[in-house]
Each structure stands twice: as C-alpha cells, then as structure tokens.
N, C-alpha and C positions, 0 to 999 in steps of 0.2 A: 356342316353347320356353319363353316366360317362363311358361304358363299350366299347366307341366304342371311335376310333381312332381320338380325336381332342386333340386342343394344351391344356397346363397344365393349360394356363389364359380361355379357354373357361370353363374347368371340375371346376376351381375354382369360377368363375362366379353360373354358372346352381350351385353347391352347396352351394354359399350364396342365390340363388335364395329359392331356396330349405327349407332352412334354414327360411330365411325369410315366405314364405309363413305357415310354419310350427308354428312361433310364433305368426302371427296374426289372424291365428285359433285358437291356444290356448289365447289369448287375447280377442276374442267372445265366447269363453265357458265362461272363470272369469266374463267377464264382465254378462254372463248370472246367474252363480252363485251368483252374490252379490247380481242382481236382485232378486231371488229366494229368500236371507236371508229377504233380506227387504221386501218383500210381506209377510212375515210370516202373520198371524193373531192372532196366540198366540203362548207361548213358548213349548207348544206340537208342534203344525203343525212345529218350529223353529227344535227342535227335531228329529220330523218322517222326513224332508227334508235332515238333515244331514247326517242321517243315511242312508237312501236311496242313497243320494247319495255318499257314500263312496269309494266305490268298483269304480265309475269314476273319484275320485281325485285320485287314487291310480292308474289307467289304464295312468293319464296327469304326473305321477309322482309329485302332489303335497300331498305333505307329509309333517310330521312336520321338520322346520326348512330350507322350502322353503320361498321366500318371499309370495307369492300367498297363502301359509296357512296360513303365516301369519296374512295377508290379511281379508280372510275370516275368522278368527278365532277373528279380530279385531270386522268387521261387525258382525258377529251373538253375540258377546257380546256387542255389541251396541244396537240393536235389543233386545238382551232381556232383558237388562237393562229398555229400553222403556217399552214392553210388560210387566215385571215386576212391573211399577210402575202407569199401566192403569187399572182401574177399572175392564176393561173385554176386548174381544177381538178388536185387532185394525184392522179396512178395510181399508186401502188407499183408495180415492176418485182418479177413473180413470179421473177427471175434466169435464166429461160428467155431466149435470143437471139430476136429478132423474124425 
C-alpha cells in the first residue's frame, strides 16, 4: 500500500498500523520467553534454553541494553536464584491433580 498512489494520512496510518502490528508479535514472543525462564527445572535446562535460544533474540534485535534483555536477564536470575537455593529440580504444578 505504501507504493501505490494514496494521500500522505492514509501511508501514514497503514505504517503505524504496520508498526503496531509488529510490536505485539514481538510482545507474544517476550512474553513466550519469560514463560520459557520460569519453566526451567534446573539451572542446566535454565542454561541450555538461553543458549538455544540466542540466535532468536539476536534475529528480535534484543540485545544487551534493550529493555526486553533486560527483562529476561532479570527473570533468568530470578529463576536461578530459586533453582539455586532448592534442593533439587523444581516442576511447576500445571494445577491439574496427579
């Protein structure tokens, strides 16, 4: 739409549209990553998930000294503070009875 002949308030609309739509898919990835910290089950799995997923906070451009790194760099040392100070692996209860 932007390449084709409408007034300057429509291209600028469709580009905060645009926009918009772009951050609250980035908004369901984050929020999928914090999930991801907090499921860990110990600070290996805490570990192999960061790293794994590296290569896609670098594709989101979260990087150090984003808010969103910062973010998640909050969370996983929360996370392993916890794990750090539990006996052994921790399983979240999906709230379903065993």
């Amino acid at each position: 739409m932007l390449d084709k002949d409408f007034s300057e308030d429509w291209k600028w609309n469709v580009r905060r549209e645009l926009e918009r739509r772009v951050a609250a898919k980035r908004d369901v990835r984050i929020k999928k990553w914090v999930d991801g910290v907090r499921s860990a089950a110990t600070v290996k799995d805490l570990e192999n998930w960061w790293f794994g997923e590296a290569e896609a906070f670098a594709a989101e451009r979260i990087i150090p000294g984003t808010d969103e790194y910062d973010l998640l760099i909050r969370e996983a040392a929360s996370r392993k503070a916890v794990l750090q100070a539990a006996p052994g692996p921790i399983f979240e209860s999906s709230g379903a009875p065993a």
